[in-house]
N, C-alpha and C positions, 0 to 999 in steps of 0.2 A: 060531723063528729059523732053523729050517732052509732050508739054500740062501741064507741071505742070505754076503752080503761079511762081516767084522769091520771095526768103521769105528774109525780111530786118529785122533782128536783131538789137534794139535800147537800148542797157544796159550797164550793168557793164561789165569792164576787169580789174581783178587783178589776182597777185601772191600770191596763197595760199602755206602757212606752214602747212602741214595735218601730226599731233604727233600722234602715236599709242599708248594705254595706257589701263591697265586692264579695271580701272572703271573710269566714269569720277567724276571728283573733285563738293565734296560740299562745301559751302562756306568757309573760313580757310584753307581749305586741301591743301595739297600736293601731287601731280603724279609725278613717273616717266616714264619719254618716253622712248616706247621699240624701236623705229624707226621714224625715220623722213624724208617727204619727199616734194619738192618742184617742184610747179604743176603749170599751168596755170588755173584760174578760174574767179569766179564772173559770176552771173546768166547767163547775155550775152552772155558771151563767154563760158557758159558751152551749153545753147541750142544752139548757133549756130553750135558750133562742134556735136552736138546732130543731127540735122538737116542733117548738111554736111554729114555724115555718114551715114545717110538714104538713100543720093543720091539726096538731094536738090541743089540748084542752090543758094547759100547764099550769101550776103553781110550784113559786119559787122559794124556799127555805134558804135563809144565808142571814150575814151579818155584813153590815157595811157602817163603817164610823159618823164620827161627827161632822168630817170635813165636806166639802165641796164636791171630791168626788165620789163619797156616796150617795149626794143628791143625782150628782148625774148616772150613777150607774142605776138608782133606782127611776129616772126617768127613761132612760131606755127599755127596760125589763116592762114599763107600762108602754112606751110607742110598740113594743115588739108584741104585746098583745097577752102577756104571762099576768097571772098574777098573782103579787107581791105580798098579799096582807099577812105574810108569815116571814116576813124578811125582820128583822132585829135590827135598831138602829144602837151605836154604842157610844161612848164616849173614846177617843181614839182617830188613828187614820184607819182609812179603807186600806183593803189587801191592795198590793201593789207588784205589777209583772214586768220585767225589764227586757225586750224581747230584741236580740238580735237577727235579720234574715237576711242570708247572702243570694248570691245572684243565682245558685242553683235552685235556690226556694227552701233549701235547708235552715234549720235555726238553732238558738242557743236560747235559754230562757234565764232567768235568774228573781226567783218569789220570796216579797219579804209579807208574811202573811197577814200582819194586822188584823184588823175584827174578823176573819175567820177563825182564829181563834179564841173569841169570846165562847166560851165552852159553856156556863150553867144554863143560862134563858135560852141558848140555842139547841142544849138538847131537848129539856122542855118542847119548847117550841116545834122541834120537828119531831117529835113522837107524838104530840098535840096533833100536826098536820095530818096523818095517815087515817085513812078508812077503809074499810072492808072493799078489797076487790080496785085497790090503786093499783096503780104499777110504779113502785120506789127506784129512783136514782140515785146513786151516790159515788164520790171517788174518792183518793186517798187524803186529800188537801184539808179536810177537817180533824180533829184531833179524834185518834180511834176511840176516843171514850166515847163522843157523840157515835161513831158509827157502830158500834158494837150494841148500844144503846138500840138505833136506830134499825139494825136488822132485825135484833131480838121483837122489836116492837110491831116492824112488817110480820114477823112470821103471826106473833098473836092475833092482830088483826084482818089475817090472809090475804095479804097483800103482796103484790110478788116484788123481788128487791133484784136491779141489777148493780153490778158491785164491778165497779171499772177502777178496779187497785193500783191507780196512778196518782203519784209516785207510790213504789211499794213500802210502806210504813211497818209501823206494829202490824202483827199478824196473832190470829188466832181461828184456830181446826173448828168452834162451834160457828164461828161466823162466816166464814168463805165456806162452809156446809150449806148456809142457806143462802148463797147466791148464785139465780137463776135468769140471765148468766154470769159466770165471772168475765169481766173484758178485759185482758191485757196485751201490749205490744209484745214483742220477741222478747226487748230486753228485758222487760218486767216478766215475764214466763220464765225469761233462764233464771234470774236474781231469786223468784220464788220456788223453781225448783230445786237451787242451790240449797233454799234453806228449809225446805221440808223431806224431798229425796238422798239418800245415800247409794247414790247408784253413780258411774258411768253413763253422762250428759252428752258424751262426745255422740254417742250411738244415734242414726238418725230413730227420729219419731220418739227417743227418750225422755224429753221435756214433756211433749205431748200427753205421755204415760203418767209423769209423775203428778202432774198436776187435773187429770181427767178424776181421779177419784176424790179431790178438794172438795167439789162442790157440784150443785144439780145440773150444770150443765156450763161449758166452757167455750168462749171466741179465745184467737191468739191472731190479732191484727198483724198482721207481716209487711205493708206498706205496699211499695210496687207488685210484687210477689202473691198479694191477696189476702185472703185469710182462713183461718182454719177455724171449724165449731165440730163442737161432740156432745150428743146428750144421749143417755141410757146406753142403747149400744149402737149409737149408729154416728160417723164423723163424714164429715164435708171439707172438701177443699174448694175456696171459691175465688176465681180468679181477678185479677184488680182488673178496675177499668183503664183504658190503654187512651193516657191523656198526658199533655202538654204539662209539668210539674211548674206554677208560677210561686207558689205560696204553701208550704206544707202547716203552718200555725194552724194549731186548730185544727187540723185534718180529724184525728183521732177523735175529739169530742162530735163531730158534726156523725161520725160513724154511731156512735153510744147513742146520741140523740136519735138516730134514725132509726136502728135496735129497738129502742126505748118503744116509738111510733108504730112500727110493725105488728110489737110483740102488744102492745096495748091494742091491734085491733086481731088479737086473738089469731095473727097467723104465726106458723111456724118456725122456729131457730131455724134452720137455712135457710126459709124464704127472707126472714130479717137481714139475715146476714149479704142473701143478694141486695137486696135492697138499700142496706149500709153503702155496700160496694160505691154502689151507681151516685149517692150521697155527697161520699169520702171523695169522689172524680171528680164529682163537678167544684167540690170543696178547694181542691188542690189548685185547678186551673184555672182561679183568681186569686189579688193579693185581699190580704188581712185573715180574719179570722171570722167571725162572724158574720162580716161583711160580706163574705165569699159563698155562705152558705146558701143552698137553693128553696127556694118556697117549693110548696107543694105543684102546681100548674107548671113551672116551669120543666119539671122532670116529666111532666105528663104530656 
């Protein structure tokens, strides 16, 4: 880890329920679960362990309640090698995730947020965490107060801020200015170009446009399909890895995570974004979520 960044993960921690089930449920329906299993997650703590396994240098910023399973999500957060001494403990339950995956490996989620939303001692707290020359994480699952907080605090302290705007929440032009990069899926690209462009979205490469002058430089995760990055004046298209889909949960995070690692040992937005790629594959083609992600050696 020498010469790498130290990368400060600023998000969510819960305890996901992830159900197995042929197909997932249309409105009215009814599934039954083939298997149930109960996991550590929420954005946060899924890059951070993303990260960790890389071989990064991590501490975790979050909130986790009074109950049972904030003990164990902060027992995990310590076997997986991060550290925690910036976590918040609250009175309350932990964040909690309700995770459907059908047999294509596709899912449904459903977040009741709990102590991720303790807001005062956690923004404290994670503007406390930052020092000159980190590399900041964050995604949409905190209340934008802490994160607009939290950008502003990266830029004073020159610290660089990746901003993975999942789910897409409040929004504001001084904050997605200073994030380098901004990480979104397609849907979250088109929902935010909806509401910042007044243009004709149908046009290919429209989206792309409206949203490249946001902020210092932009991924747009596209799934099988690959992904797209732009910084200054130069865009990439990078193609996905060609692998068996068992488990898509958590794909996306394990991508950020790897981003995150890359771009802390001072290489390049494309080279990151290869690197996500090869990640986000090996992520896919097992189940769960964190469980699935790859340590460092094993990619090597």
């Amino acid at each position: 880890m020498t010469g790498m960044r130290r990368i400060v993960v600023i998000g969510s921690i819960n305890q996901d329920e992830v159900d197995l089930v042929d197909v997932l449920p249309v409105p009215g329906a009814t599934v039954r679960s083939l298997a149930t299993r109960i996991q550590l997650g929420g954005k946060g703590a899924n890059q951070a362990v993303a990260a960790a396994r890389l071989g990064a240098q991590v501490s975790m910023v979050g909130a986790v309640g009074s109950d049972s399973a904030g003990v164990e999500s902060m027992d995990r957060l310590h076997h997986e090698g991060i550290d925690t001494s910036s976590v918040v403990r609250v009175a309350g339950e932990t964040g909690r995730a309700f995770v459907l995956v059908d047999a294509a490996g596709e899912n449904s989620i459903v977040v009741r947020s709990g102590a991720n939303h303790a807001d005062g001692e956690l923004a404290v707290r994670a503007c406390q965490s930052m020092q000159s020359g980190d590399l900041v994480v964050m995604q949409g699952e905190l209340p934008w107060s802490i994160t607009s907080a939290v950008a502003n605090r990266a830029e004073e302290v020159s610290a660089r801020l990746v901003l993975n705007l999942a789910p897409v929440g409040e929004l504001s032009a001084e904050v997605l200015a200073l994030a380098d990069p901004l990480i979104v899926n397609e849907s979250e690209a088109l929902e935010l170009a909806h509401r910042v462009a007044d243009a004709d979205l149908r046009r290919p490469g429209a989206v792309e446009d409206a949203l490249r002058g946001l902020c210092r430089s932009l991924v747009i995760t596209r799934g099988g399909k690959g992904a797209f990055a732009a910084e200054a004046q130069t865009t990439i298209m990078v193609r996905a890895e060609r692998v068996q889909v068992i488990d898509t949960t958590g794909a996306g995070d394990a991508f950020v995570g790897a981003v995150a690692v890359s771009l802390a040992k001072s290489h390049g937005l494309p080279e990151a974004v290869h690197f996500a790629n090869r990640v986000a594959g090996r992520a896919v083609g097992a189940s769960g979520a964190m469980d699935a992600y790859p340590r460092l050696e094993e990619l090597e």
